[in-house]
NUPA-352527 format. One line per 10 residues: number of its first residue (from 1); their letters; for each residue x, y negated, z negated of N, C-alpha, C. Coordinates in pm, whole numbers, plus 50000, padded with zeros to 5 digits. Example, Ala and Ser with C-alpha at 12.3 -4.5 7.8 and 13.67 -1.06 7.14 Angstrom:
NUPA-352527
1	as	51319,50569,49220,51230,50450,49220,51320,50330,49220 | 51285,50225,49292,51367,50106,49286,51290,49997,49213 $
end
This chain:
NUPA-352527
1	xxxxxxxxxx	79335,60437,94330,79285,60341,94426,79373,60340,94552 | 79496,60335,94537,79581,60357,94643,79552,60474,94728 | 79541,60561,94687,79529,60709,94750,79371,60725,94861 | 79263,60656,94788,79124,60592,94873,79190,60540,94986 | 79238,60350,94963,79337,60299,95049,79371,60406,95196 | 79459,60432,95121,79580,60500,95246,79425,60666,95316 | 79393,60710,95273,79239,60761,95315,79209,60717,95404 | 79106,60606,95339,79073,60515,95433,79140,60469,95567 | 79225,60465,95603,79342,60406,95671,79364,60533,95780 | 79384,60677,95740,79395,60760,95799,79312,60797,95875 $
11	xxxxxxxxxx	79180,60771,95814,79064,60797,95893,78978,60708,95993 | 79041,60590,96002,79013,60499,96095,79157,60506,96198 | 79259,60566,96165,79358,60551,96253,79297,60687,96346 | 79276,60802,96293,79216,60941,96380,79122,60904,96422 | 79011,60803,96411,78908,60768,96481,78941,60701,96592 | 79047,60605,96585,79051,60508,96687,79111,60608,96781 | 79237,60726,96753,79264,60762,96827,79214,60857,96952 | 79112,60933,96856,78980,61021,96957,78956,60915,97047 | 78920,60803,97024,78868,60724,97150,78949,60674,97211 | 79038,60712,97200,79120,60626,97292,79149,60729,97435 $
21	xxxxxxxxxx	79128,60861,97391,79119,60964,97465,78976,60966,97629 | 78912,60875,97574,78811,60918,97672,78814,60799,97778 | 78811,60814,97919,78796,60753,98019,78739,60613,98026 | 78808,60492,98037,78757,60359,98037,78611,60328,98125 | 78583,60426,98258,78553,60376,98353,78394,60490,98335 | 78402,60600,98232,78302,60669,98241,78202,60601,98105 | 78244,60503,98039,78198,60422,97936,78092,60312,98030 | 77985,60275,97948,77930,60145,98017,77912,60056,97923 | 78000,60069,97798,78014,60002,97670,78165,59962,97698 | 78183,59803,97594,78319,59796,97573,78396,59899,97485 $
31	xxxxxxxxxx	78520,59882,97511,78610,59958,97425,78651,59909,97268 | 78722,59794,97263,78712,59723,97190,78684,59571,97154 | 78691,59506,97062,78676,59364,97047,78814,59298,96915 | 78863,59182,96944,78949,59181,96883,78864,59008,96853 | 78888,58945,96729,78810,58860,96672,78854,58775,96563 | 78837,58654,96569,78872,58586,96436,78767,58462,96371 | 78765,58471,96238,78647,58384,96231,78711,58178,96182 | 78735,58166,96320,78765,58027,96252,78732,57932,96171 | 78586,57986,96140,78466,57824,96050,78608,57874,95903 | 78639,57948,95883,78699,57936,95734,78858,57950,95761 $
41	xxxxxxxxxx	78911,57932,95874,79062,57873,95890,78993,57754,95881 | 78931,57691,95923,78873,57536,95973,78870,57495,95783 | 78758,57545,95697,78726,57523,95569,78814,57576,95422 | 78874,57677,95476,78969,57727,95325,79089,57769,95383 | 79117,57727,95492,79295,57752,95547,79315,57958,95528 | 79217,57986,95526,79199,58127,95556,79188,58208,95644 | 79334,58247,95721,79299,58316,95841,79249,58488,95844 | 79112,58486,95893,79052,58624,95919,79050,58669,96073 | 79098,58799,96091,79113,58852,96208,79074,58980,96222 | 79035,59002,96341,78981,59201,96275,78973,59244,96427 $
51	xxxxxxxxxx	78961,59371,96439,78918,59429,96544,78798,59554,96548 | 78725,59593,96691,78619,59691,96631,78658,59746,96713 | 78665,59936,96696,78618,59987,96829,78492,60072,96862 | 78453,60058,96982,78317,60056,96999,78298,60252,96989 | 78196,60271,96930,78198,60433,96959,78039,60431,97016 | 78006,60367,97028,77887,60373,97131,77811,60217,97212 | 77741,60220,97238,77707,60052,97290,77648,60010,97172 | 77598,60086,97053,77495,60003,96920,77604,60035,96832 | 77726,60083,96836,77758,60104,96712,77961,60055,96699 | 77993,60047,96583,78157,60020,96641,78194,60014,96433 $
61	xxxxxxxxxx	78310,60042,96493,78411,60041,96372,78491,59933,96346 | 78498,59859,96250,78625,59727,96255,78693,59795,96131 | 78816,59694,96138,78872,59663,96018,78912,59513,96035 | 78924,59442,95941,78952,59298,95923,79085,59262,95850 | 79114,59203,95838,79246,59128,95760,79293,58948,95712 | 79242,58975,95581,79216,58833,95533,79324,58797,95491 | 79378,58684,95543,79501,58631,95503,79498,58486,95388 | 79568,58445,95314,79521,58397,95222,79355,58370,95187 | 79299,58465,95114,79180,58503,95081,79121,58455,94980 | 79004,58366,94952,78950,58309,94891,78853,58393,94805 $
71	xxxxxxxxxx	78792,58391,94693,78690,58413,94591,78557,58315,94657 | 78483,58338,94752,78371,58300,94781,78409,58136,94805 | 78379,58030,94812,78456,57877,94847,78467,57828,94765 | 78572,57902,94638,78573,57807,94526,78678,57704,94586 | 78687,57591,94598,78807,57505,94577,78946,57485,94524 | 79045,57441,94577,79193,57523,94510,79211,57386,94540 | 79320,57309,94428,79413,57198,94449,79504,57203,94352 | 79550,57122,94305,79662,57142,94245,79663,57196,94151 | 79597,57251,93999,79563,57305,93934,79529,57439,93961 | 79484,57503,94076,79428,57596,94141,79469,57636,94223 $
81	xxxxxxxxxx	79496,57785,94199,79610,57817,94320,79522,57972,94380 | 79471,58024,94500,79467,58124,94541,79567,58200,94608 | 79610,58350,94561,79738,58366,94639,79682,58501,94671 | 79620,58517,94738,79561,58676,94815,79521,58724,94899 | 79510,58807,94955,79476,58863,95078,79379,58984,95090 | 79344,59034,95166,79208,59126,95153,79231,59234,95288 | 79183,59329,95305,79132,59443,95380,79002,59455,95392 | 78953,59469,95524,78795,59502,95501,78739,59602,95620 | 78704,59697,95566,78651,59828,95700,78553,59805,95678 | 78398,59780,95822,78309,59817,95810,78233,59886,95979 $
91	xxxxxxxxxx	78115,59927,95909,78075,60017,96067,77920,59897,96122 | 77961,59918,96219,77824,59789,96272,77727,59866,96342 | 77633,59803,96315,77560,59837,96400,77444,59735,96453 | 77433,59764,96622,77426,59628,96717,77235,59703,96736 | 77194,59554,96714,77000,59588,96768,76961,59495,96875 | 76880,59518,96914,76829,59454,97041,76892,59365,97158 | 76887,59398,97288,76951,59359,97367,76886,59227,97458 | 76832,59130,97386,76770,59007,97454,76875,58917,97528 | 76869,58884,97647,76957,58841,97710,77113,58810,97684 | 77175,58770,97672,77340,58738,97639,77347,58752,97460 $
101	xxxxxxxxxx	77218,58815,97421,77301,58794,97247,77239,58974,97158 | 77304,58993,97013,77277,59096,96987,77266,59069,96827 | 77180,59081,96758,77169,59110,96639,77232,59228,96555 | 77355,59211,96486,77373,59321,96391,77410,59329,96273 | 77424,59466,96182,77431,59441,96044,77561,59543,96027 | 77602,59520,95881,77746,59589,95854,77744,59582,95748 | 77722,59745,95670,77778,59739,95534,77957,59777,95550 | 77987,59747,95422,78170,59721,95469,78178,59771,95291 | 78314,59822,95300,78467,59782,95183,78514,59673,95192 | 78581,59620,95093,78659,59500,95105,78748,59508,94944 $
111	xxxxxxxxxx	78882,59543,94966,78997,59515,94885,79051,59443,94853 | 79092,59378,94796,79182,59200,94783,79293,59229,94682 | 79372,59155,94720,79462,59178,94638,79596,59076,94589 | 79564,59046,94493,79667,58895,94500,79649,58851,94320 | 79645,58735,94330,79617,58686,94154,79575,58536,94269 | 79499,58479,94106,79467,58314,94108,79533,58281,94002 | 79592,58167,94013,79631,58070,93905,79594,57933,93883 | 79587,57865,93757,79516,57813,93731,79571,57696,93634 | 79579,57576,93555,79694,57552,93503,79560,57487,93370 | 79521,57560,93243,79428,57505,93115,79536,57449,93034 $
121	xxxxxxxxxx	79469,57370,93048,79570,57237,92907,79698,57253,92925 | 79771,57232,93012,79908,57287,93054,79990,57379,93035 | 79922,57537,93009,79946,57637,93059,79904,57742,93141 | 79979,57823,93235,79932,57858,93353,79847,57994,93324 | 79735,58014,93373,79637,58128,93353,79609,58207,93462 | 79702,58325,93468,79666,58399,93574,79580,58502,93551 | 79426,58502,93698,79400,58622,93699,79445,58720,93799 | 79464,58867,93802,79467,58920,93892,79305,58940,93973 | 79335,58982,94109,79246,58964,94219,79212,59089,94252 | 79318,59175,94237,79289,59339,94272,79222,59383,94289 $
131	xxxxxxxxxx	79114,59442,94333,78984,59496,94323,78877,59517,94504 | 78794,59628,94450,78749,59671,94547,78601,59611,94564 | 78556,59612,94692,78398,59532,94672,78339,59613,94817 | 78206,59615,94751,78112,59727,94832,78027,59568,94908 | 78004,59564,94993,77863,59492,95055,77801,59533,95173 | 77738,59413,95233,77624,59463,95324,77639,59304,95398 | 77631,59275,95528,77648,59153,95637,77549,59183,95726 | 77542,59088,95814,77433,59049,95871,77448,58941,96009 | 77466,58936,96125,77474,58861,96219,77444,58833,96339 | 77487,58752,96433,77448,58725,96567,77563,58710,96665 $
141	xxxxxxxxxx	77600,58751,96767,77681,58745,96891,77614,58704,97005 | 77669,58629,97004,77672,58537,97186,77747,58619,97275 | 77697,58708,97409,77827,58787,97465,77838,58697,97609 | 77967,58646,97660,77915,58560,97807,78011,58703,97870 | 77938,58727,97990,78016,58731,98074,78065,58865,98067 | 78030,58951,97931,78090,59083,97926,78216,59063,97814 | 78268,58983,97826,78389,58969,97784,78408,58867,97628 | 78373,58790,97655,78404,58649,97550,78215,58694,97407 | 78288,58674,97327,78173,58653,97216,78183,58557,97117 | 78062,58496,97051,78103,58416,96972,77980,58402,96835 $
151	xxxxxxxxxx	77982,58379,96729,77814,58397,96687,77860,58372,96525 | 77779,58326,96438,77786,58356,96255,77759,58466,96206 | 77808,58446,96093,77768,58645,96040,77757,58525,95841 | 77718,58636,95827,77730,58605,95642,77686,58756,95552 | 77745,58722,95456,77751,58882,95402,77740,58851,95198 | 77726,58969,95154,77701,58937,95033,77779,59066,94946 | 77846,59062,94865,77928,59174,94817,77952,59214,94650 | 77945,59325,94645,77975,59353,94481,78109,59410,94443 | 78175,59342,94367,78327,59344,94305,78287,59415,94178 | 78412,59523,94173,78457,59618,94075,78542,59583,94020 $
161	xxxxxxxxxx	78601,59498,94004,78731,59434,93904,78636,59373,93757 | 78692,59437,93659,78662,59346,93515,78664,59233,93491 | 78833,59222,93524,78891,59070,93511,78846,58997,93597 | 78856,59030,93739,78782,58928,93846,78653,58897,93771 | 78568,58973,93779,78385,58965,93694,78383,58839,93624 | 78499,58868,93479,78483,58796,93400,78516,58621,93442 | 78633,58591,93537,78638,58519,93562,78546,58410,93625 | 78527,58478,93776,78453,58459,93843,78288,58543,93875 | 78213,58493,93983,78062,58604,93964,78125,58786,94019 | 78047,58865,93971,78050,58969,93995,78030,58960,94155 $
171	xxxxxxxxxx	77899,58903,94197,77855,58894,94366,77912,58747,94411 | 77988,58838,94532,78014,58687,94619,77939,58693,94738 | 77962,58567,94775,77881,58553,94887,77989,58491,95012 | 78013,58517,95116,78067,58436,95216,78007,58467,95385 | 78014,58313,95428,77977,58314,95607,78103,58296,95674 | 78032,58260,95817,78158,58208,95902,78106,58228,96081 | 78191,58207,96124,78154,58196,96263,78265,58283,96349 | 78313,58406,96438,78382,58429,96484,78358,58421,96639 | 78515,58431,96673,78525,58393,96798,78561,58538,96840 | 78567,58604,96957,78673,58724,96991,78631,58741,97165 $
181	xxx	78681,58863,97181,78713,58896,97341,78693,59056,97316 | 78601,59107,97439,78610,59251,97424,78662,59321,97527 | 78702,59457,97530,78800,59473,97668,78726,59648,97663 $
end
């Protein structure tokens, strides 16, 4: 799994770098967008941040980075502890150009990696979080101005972990709202 990982990683770093090669000014697309989805810092103290870069005006590459990372909105308090974080590459792709907004969809990876703990009859039950998840998203962008975007997305995903499975559902589901800037 590691060896995918670091793959993965290589091949979005040689991608970004081809483009970085070609002329800002012979583009009539942005370059990139850098983005964070606050509705779930706001709801699960989960900061998500990502960036895309554009390889055409319909199409773009992100990767994301979930910082304390939740299992779909289960609830955590004192008994309940989430301690994980996530990776997520996906390729977008942008449809119709009706005034200031754009419809698009994104199948993605998504890695996580952490444990939950849990405290049954007063002993502590950890699961690990590890695991890889295939899905497919779906959303809307507000663009003002060229520059500023803002819009919901929601996505639906399938986890390859046993232990996760057993714990929790095999499919999660999560939304959100991001904010970002494209340059």
């Amino acid at each position: 799994m590691k060896k995918t990982i670091l793959a993965m990683c290589a091949v979005i770093i040689i991608n970004f770098s081809g483009f970085a090669q070609i002329d800002p000014d012979e583009r009539d697309f942005p370059i990139g967008e850098v983005k964070v989805n606050f509705l779930n810092t706001i709801l699960l103290g989960s900061i998500e941040m990502g960036y895309e870069q554009f390889l055409a005006e319909d199409q773009s590459i992100g990767v994301e980075f979930h910082i304390n990372d939740r299992f779909g909105y289960r609830s955590q308090n004192d008994s309940k502890s989430f301690n994980a974080s996530a990776i997520l590459a996906s390729y977008n792709f942008y449809f119709e150009q009706v005034g200031q907004g754009r419809l698009y969809v994104f199948p993605f990876f998504k890695y996580r990696f952490g444990e939950f703990t849990e405290n049954i009859d007063g002993a502590i039950a950890r699961t690990d979080l590890n695991g890889a998840y295939l899905g497919l998203g779906a959303g809307y962008k507000w663009i003002f101005g060229d520059k500023f975007v803002m819009g919901p997305f929601a996505n639906v995903s399938r986890g390859f972990s046993e232990e996760v499975n057993d714990r929790f559902s095999a499919v999660e589901f999560k939304a959100g709202f991001t904010i970002g800037y494209r340059f």
